[in-house]
N, C-alpha and C positions, 0 to 999 in steps of 0.2 A: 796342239793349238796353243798360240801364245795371247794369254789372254790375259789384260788388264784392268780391276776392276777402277772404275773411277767414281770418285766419291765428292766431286763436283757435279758429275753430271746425273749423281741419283739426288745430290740437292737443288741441281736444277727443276727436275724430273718433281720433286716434293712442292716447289714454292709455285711451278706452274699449277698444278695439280688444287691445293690448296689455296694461292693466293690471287687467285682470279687473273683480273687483265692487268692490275697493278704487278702480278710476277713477271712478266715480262721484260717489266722497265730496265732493270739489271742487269739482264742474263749475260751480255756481251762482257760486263765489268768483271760478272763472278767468273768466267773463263779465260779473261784475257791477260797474256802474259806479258812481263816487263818489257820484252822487245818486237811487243806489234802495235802496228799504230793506231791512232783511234779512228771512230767516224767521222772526224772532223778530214784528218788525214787521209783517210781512204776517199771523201769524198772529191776529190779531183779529178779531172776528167774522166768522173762516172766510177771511179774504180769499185764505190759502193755497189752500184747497180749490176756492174758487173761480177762481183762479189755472189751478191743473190740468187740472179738469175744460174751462174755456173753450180751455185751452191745445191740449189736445186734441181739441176740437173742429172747432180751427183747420188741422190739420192732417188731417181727413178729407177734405175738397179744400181744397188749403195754401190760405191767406188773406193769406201774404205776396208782395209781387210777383213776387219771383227764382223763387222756388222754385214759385208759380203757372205762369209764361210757360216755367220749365224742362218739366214735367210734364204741363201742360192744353195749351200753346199748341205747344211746340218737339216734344215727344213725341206722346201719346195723341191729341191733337187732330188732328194731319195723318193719322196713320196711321188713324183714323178717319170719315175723308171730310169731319170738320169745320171745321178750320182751315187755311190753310198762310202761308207767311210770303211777306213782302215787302222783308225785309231781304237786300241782297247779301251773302250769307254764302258761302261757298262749302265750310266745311265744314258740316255739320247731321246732325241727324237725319231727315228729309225725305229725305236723297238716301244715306242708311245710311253715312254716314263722316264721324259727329261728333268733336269735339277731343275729347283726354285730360281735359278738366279740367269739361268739357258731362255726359260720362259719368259722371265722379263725382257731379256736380249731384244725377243723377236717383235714386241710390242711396243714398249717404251719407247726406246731409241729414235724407231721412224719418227714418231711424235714431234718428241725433244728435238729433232734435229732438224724437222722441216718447218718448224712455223716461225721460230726466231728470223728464219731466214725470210718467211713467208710476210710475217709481221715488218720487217724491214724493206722489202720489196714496196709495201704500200706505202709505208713511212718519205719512205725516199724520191717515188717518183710519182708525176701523172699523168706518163705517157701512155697512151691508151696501148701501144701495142706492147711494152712492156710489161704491164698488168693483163694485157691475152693473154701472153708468153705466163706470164705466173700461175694465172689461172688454169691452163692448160697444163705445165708442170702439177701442180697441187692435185688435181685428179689423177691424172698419170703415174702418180706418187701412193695416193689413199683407195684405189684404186684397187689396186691390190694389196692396201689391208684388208679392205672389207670382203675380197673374196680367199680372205686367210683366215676371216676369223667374223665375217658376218656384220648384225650391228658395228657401230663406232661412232665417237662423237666428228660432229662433219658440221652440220648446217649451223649451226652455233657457236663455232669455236671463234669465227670474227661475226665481233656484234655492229650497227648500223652504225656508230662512230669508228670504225675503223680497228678497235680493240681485238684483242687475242687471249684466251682463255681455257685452257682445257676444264678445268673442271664447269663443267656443262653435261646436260642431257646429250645423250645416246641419241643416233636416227636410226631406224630398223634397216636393214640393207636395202629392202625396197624404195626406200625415202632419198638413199644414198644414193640409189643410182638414179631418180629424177632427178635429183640436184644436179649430178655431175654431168648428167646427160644437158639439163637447162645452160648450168656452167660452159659446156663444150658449145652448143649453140652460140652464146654470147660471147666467148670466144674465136669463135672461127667469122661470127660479123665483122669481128674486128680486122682480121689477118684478111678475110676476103676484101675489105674494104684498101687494104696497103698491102696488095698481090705485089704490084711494080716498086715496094720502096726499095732506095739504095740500098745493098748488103752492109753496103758499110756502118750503115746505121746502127746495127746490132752484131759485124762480124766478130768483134774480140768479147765480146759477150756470150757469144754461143758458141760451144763445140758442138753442137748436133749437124745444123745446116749452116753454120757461118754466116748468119744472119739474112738466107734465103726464105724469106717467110711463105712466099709460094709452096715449098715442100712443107713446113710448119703448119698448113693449110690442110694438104693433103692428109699428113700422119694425126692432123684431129679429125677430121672424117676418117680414117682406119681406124681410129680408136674409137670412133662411136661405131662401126659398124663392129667390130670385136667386142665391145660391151652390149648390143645388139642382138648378135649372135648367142649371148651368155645368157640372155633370155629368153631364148627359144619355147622350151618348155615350159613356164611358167606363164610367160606371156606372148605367147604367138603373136597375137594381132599388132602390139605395140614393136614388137620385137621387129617386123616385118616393115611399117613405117618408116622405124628408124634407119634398117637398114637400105631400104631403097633410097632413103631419102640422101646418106649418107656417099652410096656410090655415085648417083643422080651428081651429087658437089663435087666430086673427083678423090679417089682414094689412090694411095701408093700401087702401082702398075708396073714401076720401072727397080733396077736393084739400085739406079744411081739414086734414088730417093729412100733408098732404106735409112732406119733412122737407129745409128751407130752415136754413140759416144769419146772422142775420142779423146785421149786421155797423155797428158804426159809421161805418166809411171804405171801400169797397170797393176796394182795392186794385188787384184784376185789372184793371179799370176804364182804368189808366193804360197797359196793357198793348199794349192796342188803340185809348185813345183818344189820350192823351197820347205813347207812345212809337211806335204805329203801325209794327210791327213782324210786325202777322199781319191777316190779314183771313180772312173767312168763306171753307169750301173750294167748288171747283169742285161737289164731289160731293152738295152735301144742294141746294145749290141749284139742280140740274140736276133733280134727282128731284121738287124743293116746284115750281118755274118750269112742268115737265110736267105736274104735278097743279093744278096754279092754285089752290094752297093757299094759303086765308084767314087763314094765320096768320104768312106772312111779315112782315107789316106787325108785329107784335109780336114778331118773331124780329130781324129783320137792317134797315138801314138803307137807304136806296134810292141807288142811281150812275144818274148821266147816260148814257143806251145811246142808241148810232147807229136809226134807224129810220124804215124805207123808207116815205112819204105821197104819193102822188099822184107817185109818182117822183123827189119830194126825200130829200132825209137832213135830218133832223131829231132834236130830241135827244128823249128821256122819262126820264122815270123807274123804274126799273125795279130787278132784280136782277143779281147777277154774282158769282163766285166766282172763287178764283184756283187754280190747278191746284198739287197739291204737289210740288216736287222740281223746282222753274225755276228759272231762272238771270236774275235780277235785276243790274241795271247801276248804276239808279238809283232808290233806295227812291221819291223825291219823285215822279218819272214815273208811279209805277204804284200807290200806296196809295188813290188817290182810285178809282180805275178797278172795286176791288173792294169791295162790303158787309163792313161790322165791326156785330159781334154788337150788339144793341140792350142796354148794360150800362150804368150812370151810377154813380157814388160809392153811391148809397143801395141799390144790388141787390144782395138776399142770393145768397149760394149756394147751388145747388140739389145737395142727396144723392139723391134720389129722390122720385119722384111716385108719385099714385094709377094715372095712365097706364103708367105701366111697369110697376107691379104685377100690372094686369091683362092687359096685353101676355103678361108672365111665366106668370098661370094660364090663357090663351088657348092658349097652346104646351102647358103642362100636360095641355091640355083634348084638346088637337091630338093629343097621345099616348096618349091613353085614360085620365088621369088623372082623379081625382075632387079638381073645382077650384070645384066650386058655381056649376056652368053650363057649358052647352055650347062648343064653342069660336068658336063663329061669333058667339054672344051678346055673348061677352068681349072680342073683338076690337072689336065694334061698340060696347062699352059703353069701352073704352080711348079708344078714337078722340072720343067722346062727353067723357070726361072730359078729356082734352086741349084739346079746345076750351072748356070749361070754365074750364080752367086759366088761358086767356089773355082769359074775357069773351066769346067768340064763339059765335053759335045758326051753323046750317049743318049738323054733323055727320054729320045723315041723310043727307042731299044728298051730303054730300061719301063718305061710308060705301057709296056706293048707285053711284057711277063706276065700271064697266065700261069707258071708252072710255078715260079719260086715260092716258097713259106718260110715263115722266122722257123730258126733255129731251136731245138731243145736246148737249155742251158747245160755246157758241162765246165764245172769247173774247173780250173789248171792244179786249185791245190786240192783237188781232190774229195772235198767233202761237202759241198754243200748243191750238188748236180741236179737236174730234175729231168726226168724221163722223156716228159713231153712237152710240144713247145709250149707258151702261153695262147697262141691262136695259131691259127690254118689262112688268115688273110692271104691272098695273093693283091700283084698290083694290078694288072689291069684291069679295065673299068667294065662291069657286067651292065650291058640294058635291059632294059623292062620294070616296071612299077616292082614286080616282087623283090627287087635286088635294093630296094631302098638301104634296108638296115646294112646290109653287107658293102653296099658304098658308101652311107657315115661313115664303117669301119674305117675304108680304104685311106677317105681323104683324112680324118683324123690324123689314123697310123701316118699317111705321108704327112702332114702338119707337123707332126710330132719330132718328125725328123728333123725338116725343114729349118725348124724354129729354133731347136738347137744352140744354147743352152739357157731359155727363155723360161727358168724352170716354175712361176709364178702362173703362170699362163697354162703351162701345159700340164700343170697340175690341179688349174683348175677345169679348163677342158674334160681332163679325165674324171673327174667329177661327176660332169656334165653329162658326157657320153659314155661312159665306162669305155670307151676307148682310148688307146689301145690297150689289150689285156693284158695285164702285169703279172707278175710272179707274186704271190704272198709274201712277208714277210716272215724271214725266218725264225727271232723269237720277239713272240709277242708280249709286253711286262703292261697291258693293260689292264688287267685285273678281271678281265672277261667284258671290261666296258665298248672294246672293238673287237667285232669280228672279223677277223682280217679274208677270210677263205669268205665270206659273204661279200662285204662291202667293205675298202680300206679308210683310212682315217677323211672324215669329210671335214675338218676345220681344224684350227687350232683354237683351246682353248683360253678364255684370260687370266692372264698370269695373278700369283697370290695378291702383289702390288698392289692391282687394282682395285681389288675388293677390299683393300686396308685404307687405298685414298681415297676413290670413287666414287663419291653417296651416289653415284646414279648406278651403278653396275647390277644393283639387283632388277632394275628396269631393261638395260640389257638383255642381260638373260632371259626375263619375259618376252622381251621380244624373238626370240629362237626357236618359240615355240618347240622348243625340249631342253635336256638339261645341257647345262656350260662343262661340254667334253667334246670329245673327238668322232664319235659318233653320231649326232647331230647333224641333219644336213640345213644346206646353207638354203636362203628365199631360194634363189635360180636353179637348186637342186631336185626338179623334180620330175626328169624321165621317168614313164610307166615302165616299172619291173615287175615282174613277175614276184611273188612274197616268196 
């Protein structure tokens, strides 16, 4: 990993932190270099606004390398069953005892980099759908901090004059999602109110939908019924509300309203191809290798596997994944041995699909919800559009498997293999009231696919559901603080930083209602288990 520490941006990261809404006023000065121009200069024909709004965009899954490989590849991605590294690191996130300065990565940064932008967006303009569009970005964004790591400061950080501040009080995650959920409401009045406006109004400003706010309409109703859905357990009744109320306004149905990012240069790209630092996890492709799933080939790139002919060894081509939390000697030995995600310079970023959405009102449906179809429909109609997604007919075929199960993991280089798979899920759909839990499993595990490499999401999912069943991690350097063969890491913790700037951070932690580590589960964490 090429990694640069900047010493600008942790005195950004200081004078916000410290100097209230007056640190802001700067921030553009302290960073900017002799050959870019200013806001005076930017602001011609909008080119501020559009500045922001793209800025922000970039940061609902980062678009910058560091801050990518920090949070999709080093974090959410392993603990996800998607990713794991290849890099001899030997401290990480992977084995729960990252360095002090890793930890800040995953915290800070989002901060620091979205509200300057967030603070300029208001500064700048007072178009009402513009300031939707912000609003709607800003949750989309914190979002998934808060189910990275719980409390966060939110409801306070812009005060009723317009001001930005982070040193502010903490909202408990509960707090955090009425806000963002109130926020999403007052948002989509707006976008529902200018469904018909010209594209053009906002096309050079947005890479998601090129300034079709009709889809922009849709993907915030999927994102409340996805945050919706994240409350199931905790709070049923409200959870149920929202989600009705959410498909009821129109959610993403089609793949042409999937909400992609798309990108000049993709970044991430170098991640995996160029710095070869992670490869695809043991766990999705133990699960696709058992179901002899046709969409490998558009997912993951194929490795030379040993295999048994007429009592030779022979090579083929095939799949492999590398287990999270190994102990690597030499990056060059083992990077070839495991599939990297099929990504090129030109691949946008995926926020969400039509597949996931229907995953979402499939579970909805699961619950007795009113989701506009049954739930066995939805599931099949997900699985349906996923194939879609990627070009492929099969669906029914593959919707209709009774027989297949994931795979036991066996490793190619030979050591770190496991006997048995992590589950027995098959796909097709079982009826009857007892098959409840075994059809969470199902639409999960397909979600899980689906969404694909949405590693934020499906890491918190599995949170949720403890589906799909993962492998443990191979070494644990928690200190006995996680049990991994019990329950894998349910948060990340906050970094040392905070507690050295943050006079509110010990109220944080109070609200966790346990201690500020990895084994803490988050508000929405609270399926009945068995002890």
């Amino acid at each position: 990993m090429k990694q640069v520490t900047s010493i600008l941006k942790m005195f950004s990261l200081a004078l916000l932190i410290v100097g209230g809404t007056a640190c802001t006023g700067n921030f553009d000065d302290i960073n900017r270099k002799d050959y870019e121009v200013d806001k005076n200069e930017l602001g011609r024909e909008n080119y501020n606004l559009g500045a922001t709004l793209r800025g922000l965009q970039g940061l609902v899954v980062p678009t910058k390398e560091h801050l990518y490989q920090f949070i999709e590849a080093l974090v959410a991605g392993p603990y996800a069953g998607y990713f794991g590294a290849t890099n001899p690191w030997t401290t990480k996130f992977e084995t729960y005892n990252p360095s002090v300065d890793w930890q800040d990565k995953t915290f800070s940064d989002i901060f620091t980099e979205t509200y300057p932008l967030y603070r300029d967006l208001l500064d700048q303009s007072d178009d009402p759908v513009a300031l939707a569009l912000a609003k709607l970005l800003r949750v989309a964004i914190m979002h998934r901090m808060t189910d990275m790591y719980g409390p966060i400061p939110y409801s306070k950080i812009v005060d009723e004059q317009g001001g930005i501040s982070l040193a502010v009080s903490y909202d408990s995650q509960k707090d955090v999602y009425t806000q963002m959920l109130k926020e999403l409401d007052e948002a989509n009045a707006v976008l529902k109110d200018n469904l018909t406006l010209d594209t053009e109004a906002f096309r050079k400003f947005d890479d998601v939908y090129y300034g079709d706010i009709s889809k922009w309409y849709k993907y915030a109703n999927s994102l409340k019924l996805r945050m919706a859905i994240r409350i199931s357990y905790v709070d049923p009744t409200t959870a149920r509300q929202i989600a009705e109320a959410a498909v009821t306004a129109g959610v993403i149905t089609s793949n042409a309203d999937n909400a992609w990012l798309t990108v000049e240069e993709n970044r991430a790209s170098m991640v995996f191809n160029g710095w070869s630092d992670h490869r695809v996890g043991a766990d999705i492709i133990c699960y696709m290798n058992g179901y002899n799933d046709p969409r490998r080939p558009k997912m993951f790139t194929t490795v030379k596997l040993d295999n048994k002919v007429g009592g030779q060894t022979v090579q083929v081509d095939g799949y492999a994944g590398v287990r999270i939390g190994i102990n690597v000697a030499n990056k060059d030995k083992v990077k070839d041995r495991y599939c990297k995600p099929v990504i090129a310079t030109e691949s946008p970023y995926l926020w969400m699909n039509a597949a996931e959405v229907t995953f979402l009102r499939a579970e909805g449906a699961l619950r007795g919800w009113s989701m506009g179809g049954n739930a066995k429909t939805l599931y099949e109609q997900a699985i349906a559009l996923s194939f879609d997604q990627y070009g492929l007919t099969g669906a029914d075929t593959y919707a209709a498997n009774a027989t297949d199960k994931p795979q036991a993991y066996k490793d190619p280089m030979e050591t770190y293999s496991v006997a048995a798979p992590a589950s027995n899920i098959t796909i097709a759909w079982q009826d009857g009231d007892d098959k409840f839990e075994a059809n969470l499993e199902r639409i999960i595990t397909q979600k899980w696919i689906a969404m694909f490499p949405c590693t934020v999401e499906a890491w918190s999912e599995y949170r949720r559901t403890d589906y799909p069943k993962l492998l443990p991690v191979v070494v644990n350097n928690s200190s006995g603080v996680i049990n991994d063969e019990v329950a894998k890491i349910r948060r990340l913790w906050y970094p040392p930083r905070e507690y050295s700037n943050n006079p509110y951070i010990t109220e944080a932690v109070n609200m966790l209602g346990g201690e500020d580590n990895g084994a803490t589960p988050l508000w929405w964490d609270k399926k009945p288990r068995n002890p």
